[in-house]
N, C-alpha and C positions, 0 to 999 in steps of 0.2 A: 760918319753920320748914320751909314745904317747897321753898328754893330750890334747894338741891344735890340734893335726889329727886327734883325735877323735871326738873331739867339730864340725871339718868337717864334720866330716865320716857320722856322724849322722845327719846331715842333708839332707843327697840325700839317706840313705840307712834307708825304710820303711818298714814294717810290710805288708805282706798279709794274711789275716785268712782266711783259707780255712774249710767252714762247710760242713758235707757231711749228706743228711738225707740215710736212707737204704731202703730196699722194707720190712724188717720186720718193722720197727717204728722206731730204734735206730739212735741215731744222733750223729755224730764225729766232734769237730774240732779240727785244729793244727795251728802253725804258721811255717811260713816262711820271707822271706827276698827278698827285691828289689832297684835295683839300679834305680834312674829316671837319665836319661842320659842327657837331655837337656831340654829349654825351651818349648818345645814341644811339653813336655810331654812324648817323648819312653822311655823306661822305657827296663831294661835286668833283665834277672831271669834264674834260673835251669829249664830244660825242665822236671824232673821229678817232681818239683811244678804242674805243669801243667795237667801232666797224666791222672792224675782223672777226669779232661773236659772231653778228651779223651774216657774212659773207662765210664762217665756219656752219652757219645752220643750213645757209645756200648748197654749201657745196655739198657736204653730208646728204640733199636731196639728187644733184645730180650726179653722185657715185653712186649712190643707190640705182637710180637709173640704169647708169652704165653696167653694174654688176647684173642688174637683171636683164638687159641688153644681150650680156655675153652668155647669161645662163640659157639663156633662150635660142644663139647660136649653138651651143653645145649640142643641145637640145635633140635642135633640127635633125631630123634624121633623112630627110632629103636632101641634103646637104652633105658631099664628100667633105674629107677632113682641109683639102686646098678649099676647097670654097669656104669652110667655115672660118681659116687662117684668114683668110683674103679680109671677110665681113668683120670677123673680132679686129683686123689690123686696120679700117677704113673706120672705128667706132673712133682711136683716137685719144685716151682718155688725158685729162688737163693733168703735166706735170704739177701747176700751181691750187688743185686744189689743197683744201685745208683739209686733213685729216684729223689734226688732235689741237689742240690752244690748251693754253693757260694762261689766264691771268691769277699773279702773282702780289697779292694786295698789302703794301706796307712789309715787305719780306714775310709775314708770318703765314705760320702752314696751318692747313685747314681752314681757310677765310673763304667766304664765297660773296659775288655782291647780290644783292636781292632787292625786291622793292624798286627795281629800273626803271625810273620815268627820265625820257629823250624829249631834247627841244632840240632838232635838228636844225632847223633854220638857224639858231642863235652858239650851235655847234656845243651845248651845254647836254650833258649826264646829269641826274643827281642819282642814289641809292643808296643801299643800307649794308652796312658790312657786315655779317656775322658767321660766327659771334665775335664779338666785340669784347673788350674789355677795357672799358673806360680808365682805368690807373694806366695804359700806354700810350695814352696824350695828354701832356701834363701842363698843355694852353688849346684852346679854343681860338678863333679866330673871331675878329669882330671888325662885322663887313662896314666900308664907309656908307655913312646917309647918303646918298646921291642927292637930295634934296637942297646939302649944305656946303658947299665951299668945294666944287670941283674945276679949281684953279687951275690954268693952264700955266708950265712951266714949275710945277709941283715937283720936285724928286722923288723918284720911285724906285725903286728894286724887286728884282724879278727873280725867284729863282725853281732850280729842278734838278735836273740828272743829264746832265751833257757831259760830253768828249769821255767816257767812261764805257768800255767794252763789258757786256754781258753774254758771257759764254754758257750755252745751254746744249746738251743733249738729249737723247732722249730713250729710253730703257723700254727696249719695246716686254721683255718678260714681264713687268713691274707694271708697265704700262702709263709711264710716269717722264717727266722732263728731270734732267738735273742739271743745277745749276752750279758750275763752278763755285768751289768756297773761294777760291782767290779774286771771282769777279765780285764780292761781296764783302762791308755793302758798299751800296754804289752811294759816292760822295755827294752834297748839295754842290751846288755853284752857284753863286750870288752873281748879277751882270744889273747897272744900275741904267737908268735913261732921265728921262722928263718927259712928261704928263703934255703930247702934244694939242690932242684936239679928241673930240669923242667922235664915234664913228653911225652915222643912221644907215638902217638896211633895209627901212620898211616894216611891215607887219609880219608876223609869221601867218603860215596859210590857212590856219586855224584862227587870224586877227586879235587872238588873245595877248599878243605880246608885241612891245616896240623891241625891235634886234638892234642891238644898241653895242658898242665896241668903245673902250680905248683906246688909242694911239700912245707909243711911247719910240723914242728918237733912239733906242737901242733896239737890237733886235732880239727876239727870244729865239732860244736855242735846243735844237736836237736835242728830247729829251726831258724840256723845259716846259711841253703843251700839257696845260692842267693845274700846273702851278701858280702860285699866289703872287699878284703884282702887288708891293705892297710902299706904304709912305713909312716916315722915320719913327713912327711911334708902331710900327707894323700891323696897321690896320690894311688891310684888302681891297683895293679899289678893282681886284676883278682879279681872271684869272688866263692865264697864257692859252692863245688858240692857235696862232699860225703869225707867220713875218709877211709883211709887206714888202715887194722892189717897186720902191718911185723911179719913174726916170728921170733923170735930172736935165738931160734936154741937152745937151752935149756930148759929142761922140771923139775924143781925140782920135790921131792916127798914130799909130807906132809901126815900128820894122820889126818883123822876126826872119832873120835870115837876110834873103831878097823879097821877101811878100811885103807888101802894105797893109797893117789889117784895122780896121777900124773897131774901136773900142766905144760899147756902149756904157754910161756910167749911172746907179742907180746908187740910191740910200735906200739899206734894208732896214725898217723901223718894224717895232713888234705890235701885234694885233692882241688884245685880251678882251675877254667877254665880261663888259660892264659889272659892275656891281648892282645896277639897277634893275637888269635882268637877272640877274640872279635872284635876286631877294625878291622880286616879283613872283618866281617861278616856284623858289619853296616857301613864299608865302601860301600858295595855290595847294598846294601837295601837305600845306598842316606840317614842315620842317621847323620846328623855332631856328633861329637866329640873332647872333648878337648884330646890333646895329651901332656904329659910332654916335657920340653926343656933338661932333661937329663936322 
């Protein structure tokens, strides 16, 4: 059903690796998912992808701090060398701050995003990739009308970058991450559901927007946030933000061993961020976009 939407899908829904180095030495990376929206170059994503920029510009303020902290123990000259050990070892500094990121757009080098407008309430990115070279997406997406036929029980397909290890280092001479050629690229994976029910959140706190969600009866996956939920002709009815655990209101009991342990039982169903809000959002921001005719 969804081979030839998916042959689309995959073509405007790309890969970002996101590598993070720490302030102890330890280096992370993960994947994500992104929609390029037009010739452009804008490009939508999960605001929680993002976060990490965020919490990278935080931390970069309280190392600084901390280094001047310790520069100023040094410093002291009223201060024997035990007492200055004592004060630098009480300052404490966060293993997990962020020292260095990358975000890693669509695999290509030299991409940076620009143009950042965040609707965090509605967990939606949009911006601008450049530079850009339009010959390397060779479909656009074209978002559904929300206006017209958001049937429930509709099949959908969802997909991204799960179960797919990305190995990164990082080259402190060079000053640079690298990434494994053999974690490269990282594959799509299709996971299909049904169009359960739409989701209200309220207004955002600015009230410019209704925060508005999907429901779909599969759940999206590790790797999958950002990615395009899409119907069999692969138009986008929104884009992957996070899984839901219902509980299903029943707990059986099983043995392990001699214990009795009581099992809670939930259905994980996937969360994506409307198409209504989206197109609201880069209608705002002067983004065109394709719109479905039903």
């Amino acid at each position: 059903m969804f081979a030839n939407a998916y042959g689309l899908a995959r073509r405007f829904t790309l890969p970002v690796i996101i590598s993070t180095r720490f302030y102890d030495g330890s280096v992370s990376s993960g994947c994500g998912a992104f929609i390029v929206v037009n010739h452009e170059g804008w490009i939508v994503t999960v605001a929680h992808l993002w976060q990490s920029h965020h919490a990278a510009q935080a931390h970069a303020r309280q190392i600084e701090e901390f280094e001047k902290r310790n520069a100023e123990i040094d410093a002291d000259v009223s201060l024997t060398p035990k007492e200055k050990d004592a004060k630098k070892t009480a300052l404490r500094p966060n293993p997990n701050w962020i020292t260095d990121i990358s975000f890693w757009w669509g695999c290509w080098d030299g991409i940076v995003l620009n143009d950042v407008r965040t609707l965090p309430d509605a967990d939606l990115v949009v911006g601008r990739i450049e530079p850009f070279d339009p010959a390397r997406v060779s479909h656009y997406p074209v978002f559904k009308d929300p206006a017209k036929n958001f049937d429930q029980g509709t099949s959908l397909c969802r997909i991204g970058f799960p179960f797919h290890e990305i190995k990164t280092t990082f080259d402190a001479k060079k000053d640079l991450f690298v990434v494994d050629p053999d974690s490269l690229p990282p594959p799509h994976f299709p996971i299909e559901g049904i169009f359960t029910r739409s989701l209200l959140a309220g207004k955002t706190k600015d009230g410019r927007y209704d925060i508005k969600f999907i429901e779909t009866s599969s759940p999206g996956l590790m790797g999958q946030s950002g990615g395009a939920i899409f119907d069999r002709h692969g138009t986008v009815w929104g884009i992957q933000s996070t899984t839901r655990h219902l509980p299903l209101g029943f707990s059986p009991k099983i043995k392990r061993g001699n214990v009795e342990i009581e099992e809670n039982q939930f259905l994980n169903v996937g969360k994506g961020i409307h198409a209504e809000t989206i197109l609201a959002f880069l209608k705002d921001n002067g983004i065109s976009a394709q719109i479905s005719v039903y």
